[in-house]
C-alpha positions as CSV (number, residue, x, y, z in Angstrom):
1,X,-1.5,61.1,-36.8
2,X,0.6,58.2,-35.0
3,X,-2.8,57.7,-33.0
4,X,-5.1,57.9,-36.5
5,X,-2.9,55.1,-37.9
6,X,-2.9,52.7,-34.8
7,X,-6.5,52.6,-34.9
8,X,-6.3,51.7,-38.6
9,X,-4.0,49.1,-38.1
10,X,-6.3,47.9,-35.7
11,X,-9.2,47.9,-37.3
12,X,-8.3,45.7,-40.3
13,X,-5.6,43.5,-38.9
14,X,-6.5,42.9,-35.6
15,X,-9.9,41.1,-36.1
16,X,-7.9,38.4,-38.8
17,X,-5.6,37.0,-35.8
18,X,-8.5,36.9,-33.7
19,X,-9.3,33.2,-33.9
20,X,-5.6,32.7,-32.9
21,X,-5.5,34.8,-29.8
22,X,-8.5,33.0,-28.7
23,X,-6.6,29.8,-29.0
24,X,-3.1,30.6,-27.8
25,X,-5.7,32.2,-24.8
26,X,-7.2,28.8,-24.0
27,X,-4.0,27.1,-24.3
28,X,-2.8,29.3,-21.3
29,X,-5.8,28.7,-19.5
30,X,-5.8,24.5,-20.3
31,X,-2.1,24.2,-19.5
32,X,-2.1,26.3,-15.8
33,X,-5.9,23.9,-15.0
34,X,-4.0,20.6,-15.6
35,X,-0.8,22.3,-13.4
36,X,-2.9,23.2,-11.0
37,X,-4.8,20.0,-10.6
38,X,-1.7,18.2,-10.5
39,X,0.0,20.2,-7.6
40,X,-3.3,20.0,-6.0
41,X,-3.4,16.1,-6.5
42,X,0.0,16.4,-4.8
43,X,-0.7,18.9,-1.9
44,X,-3.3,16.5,-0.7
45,X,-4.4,13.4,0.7
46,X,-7.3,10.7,0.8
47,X,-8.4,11.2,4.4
48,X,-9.6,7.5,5.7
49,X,-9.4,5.2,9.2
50,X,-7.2,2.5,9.2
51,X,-9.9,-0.3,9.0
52,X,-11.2,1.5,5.7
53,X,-8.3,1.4,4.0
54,X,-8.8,0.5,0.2
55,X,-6.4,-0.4,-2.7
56,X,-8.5,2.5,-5.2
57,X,-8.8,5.5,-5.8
58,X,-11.7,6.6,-3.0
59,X,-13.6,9.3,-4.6
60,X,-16.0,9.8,-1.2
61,X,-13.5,10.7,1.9
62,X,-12.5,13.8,2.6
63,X,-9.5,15.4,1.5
64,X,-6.8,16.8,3.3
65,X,-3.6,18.9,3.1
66,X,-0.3,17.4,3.1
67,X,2.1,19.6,5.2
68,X,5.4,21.0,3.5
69,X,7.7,19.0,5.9
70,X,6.1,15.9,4.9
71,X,5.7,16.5,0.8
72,X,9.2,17.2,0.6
73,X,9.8,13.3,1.7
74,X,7.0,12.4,-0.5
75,X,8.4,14.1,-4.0
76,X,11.8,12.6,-2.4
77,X,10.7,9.2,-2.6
78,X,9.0,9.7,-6.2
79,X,12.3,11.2,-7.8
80,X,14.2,8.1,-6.7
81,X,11.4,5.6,-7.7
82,X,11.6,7.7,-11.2
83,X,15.8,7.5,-11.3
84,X,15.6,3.9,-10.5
85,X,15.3,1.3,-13.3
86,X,12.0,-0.5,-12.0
87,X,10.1,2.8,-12.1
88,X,11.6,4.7,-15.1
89,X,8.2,4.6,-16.6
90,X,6.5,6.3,-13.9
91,X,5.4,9.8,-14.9
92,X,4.1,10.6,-11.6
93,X,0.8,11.6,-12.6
94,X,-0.7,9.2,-10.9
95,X,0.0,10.2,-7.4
96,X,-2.4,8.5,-4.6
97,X,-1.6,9.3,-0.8
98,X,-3.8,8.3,1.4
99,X,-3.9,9.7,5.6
100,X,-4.9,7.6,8.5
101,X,-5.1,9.4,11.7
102,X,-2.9,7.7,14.5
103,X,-3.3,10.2,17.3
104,X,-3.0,13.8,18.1
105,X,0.4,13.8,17.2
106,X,1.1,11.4,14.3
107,X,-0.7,10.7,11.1
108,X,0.1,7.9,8.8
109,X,0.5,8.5,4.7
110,X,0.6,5.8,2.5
111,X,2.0,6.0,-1.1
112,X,0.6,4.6,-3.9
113,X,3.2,4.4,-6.4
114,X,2.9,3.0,-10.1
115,X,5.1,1.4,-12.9
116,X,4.9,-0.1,-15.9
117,X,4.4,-3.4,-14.2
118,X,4.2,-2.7,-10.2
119,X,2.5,-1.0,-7.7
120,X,3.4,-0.9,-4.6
121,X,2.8,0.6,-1.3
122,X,4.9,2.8,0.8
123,X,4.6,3.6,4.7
124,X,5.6,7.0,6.2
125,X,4.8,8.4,10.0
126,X,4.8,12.3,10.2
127,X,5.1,13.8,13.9
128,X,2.6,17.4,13.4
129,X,4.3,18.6,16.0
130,X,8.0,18.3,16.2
131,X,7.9,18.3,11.9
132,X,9.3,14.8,11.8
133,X,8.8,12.3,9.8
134,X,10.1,8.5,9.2
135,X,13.9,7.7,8.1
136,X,13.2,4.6,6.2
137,X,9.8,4.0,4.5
138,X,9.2,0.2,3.8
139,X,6.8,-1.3,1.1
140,X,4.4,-4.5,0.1
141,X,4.0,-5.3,-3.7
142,X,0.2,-4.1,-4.3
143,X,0.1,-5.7,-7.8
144,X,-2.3,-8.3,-6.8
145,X,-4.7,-6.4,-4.3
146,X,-5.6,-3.5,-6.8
147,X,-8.9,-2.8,-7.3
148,X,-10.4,-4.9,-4.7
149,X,-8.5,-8.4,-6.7
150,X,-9.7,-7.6,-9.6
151,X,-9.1,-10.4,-12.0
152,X,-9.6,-12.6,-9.2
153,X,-13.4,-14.4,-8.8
154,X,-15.2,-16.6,-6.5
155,X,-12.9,-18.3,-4.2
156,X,-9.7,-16.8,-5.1
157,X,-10.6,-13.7,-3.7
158,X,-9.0,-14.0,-0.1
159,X,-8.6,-10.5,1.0
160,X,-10.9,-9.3,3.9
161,X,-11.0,-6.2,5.9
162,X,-9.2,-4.5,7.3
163,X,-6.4,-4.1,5.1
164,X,-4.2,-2.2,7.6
165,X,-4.8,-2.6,11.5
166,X,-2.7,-1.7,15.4
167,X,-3.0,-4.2,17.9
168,X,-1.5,-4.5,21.0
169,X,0.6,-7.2,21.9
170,X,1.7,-9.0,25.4
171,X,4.9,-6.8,25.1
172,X,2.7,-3.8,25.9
173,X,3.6,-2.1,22.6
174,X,1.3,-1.2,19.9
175,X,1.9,-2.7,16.2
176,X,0.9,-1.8,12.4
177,X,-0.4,-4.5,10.7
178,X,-0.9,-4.3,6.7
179,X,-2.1,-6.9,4.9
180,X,-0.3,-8.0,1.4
181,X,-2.3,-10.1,-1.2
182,X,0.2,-13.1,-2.7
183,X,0.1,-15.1,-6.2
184,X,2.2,-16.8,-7.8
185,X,0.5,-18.3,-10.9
186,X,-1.9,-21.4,-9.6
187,X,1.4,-22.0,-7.4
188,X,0.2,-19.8,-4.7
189,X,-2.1,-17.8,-3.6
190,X,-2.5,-16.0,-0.2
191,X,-2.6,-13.1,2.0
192,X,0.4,-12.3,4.4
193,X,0.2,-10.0,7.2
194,X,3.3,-8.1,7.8
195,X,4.0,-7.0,11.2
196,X,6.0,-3.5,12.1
197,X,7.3,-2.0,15.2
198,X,7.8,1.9,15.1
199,X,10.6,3.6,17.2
200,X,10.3,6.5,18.6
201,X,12.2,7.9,16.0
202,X,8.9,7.4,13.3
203,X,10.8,4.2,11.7
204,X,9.8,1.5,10.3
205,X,10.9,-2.4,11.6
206,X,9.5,-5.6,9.6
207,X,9.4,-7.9,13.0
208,X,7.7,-10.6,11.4
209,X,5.4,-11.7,8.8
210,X,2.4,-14.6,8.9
211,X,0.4,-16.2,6.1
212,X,-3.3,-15.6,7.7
213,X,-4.8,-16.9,4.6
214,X,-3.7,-19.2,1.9
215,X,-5.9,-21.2,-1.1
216,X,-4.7,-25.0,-1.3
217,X,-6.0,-25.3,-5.2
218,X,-5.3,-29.0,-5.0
219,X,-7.8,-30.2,-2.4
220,X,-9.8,-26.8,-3.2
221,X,-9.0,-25.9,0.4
222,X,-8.9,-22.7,2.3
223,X,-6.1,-22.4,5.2
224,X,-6.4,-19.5,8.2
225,X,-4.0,-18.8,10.7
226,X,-4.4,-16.4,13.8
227,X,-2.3,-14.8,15.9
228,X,-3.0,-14.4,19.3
229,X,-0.3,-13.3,21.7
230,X,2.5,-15.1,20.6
231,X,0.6,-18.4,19.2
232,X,-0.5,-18.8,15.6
233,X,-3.2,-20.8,15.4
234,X,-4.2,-23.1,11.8
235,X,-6.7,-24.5,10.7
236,X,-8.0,-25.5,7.6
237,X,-11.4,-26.0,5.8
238,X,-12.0,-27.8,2.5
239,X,-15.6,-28.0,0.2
240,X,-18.6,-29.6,2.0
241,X,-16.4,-30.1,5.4
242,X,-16.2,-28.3,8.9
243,X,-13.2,-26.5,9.6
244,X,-10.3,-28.8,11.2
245,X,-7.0,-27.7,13.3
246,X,-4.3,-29.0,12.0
247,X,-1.9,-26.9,14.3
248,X,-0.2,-24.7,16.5
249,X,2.5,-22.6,16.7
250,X,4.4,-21.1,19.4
251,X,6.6,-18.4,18.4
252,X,9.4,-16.0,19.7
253,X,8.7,-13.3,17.3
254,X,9.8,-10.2,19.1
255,X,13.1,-11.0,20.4
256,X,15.0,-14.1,18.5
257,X,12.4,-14.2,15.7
258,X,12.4,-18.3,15.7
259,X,9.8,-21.0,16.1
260,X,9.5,-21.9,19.5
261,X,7.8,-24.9,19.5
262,X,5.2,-26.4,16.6
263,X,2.4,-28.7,17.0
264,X,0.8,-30.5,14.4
265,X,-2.4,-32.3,14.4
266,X,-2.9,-33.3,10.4
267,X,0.4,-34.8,9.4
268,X,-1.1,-33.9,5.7
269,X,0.1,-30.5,6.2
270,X,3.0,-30.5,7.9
271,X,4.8,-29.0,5.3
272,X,2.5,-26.2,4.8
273,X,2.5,-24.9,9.0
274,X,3.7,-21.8,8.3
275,X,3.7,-21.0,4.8
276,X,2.5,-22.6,1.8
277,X,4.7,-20.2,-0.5
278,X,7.6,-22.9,-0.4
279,X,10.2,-20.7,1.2
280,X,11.8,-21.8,4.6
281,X,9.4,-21.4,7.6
282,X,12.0,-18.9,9.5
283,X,12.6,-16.9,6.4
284,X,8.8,-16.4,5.6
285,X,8.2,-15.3,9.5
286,X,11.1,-12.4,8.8
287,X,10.3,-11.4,5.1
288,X,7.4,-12.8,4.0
289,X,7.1,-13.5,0.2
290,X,9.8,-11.8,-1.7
291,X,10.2,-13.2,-5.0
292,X,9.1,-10.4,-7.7
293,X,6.6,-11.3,-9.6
């Protein structure tokens, strides 16, 4: 009888909340897909060399798996971007982590990490086989870089590959090199290359900074500097004019961090050797351009 009633119930009830079932249903599904993608966006990473580094979202390379030791340093670093007041509005959705193979042993992740009105790169070393990774994880402001300089046309568009680069230097020691795209209004605009040692702890030292390109708007001139060993060389080349050296610089950039000795050859530009961001010469070569902008 119990069975006899079921089946009535059934029959003229069950059909009415069908549309409903079949919505809640697909509500379950939707909601687990968009969990899913997003712990998937987060268990992997954008698997590129370090002289293809890009400031988008590359939809071509290959992606890998980020292991558990160094995720948990990753979703570190996002909680405390989220608790702090500059990156309140980040929701994390938009998680981008890059890998850049270093050798058999380490790998290099880069975070891409948004705000309301920032983005900025972070730097972390992971050892695959002791499960290490680094202490401190430094940063550059990416504001101005993203998208290839977008916003940015003709001439003002001073970045050049590759973004992030090792080079060996007379010390014997190998270096990171990442390039940082600078503006300032029409006050400045350049590209600084900041220079890091790693220990053999995994971490992170800023040893010095260098201005390799910078746009003098006034005279509609371009100025390069190059490093090689421990001399940067400048030179400078305006509209409809070979390029001229203006100077050279000798610098102690390992040990005492100072300007060793500076020749200039275009008294024009004395002023703008090392930097033409306005800061002091020595405080650019330590920490670049810092003013948040």
């Amino acid at each position: 009888m119990e069975l006899k009633a079921f089946k009535t119930f059934a029959k003229n009830h069950v059909s009415n909340y069908f549309p409903f079932f079949t919505l809640l249903l697909f509500l379950i599904i939707l909601t687990a897909y968009n969990s899913f993608g997003k712990n998937v966006d987060s268990l992997r990473a954008i698997h590129i060399k370090d002289n293809s580094f890009v400031t988008y979202k590359d939809s071509i390379s290959p992606r890998v798996k980020i292991p558990l030791f160094v995720r948990e340093k990753i979703d570190g670093l996002y909680k405390k971007l989220k608790d702090s007041v500059t990156y309140k509005n980040d929701d994390g959705r938009q998680r981008i982590i890059f890998n850049i193979y270093v050798n058999k042993r380490i790998d290099l992740y880069i975070i891409k990490a948004y705000s309301f009105n920032s983005i900025h790169y972070y730097f972390l070393l992971a050892d695959k086989i002791e499960k290490k990774v680094s202490e401190n994880i430094p940063s550059i402001n990416g504001k101005w870089m993203e998208n290839n300089e977008e916003g940015f046309e003709g001439s003002n568009r001073l970045l050049t590959k590759p973004l992030l680069y090792f080079k060996n230097l007379p010390d014997g020691k190998r270096y990171l090199f990442i390039k940082q795209r600078a503006h300032n209004g029409n006050l400045y605009n350049a590209v600084i290359d900041h220079m890091f040692s790693i220990d053999t702890y995994l971490n992170f030292e800023r040893v010095f900074c260098f201005e390799s390109v910078c746009l003098d708007s006034f005279d509609n001139c371009l100025i390069t500097r190059k490093l090689n060993k421990n001399v940067l060389s400048v030179d400078i080349k305006c509209k409809n004019t070979k390029t001229i050296k203006i100077a050279e610089v000798s610098l102690d950039f390992l040990s005492k961090k100072k300007i060793i000795n500076k020749k200039v050859y275009l008294s024009k530009y004395a002023e703008s050797i090392i930097s033409g961001s306005g800061v002091d010469d020595e405080e650019f070569l330590k920490n670049g351009y810092t003013l948040n902008y």
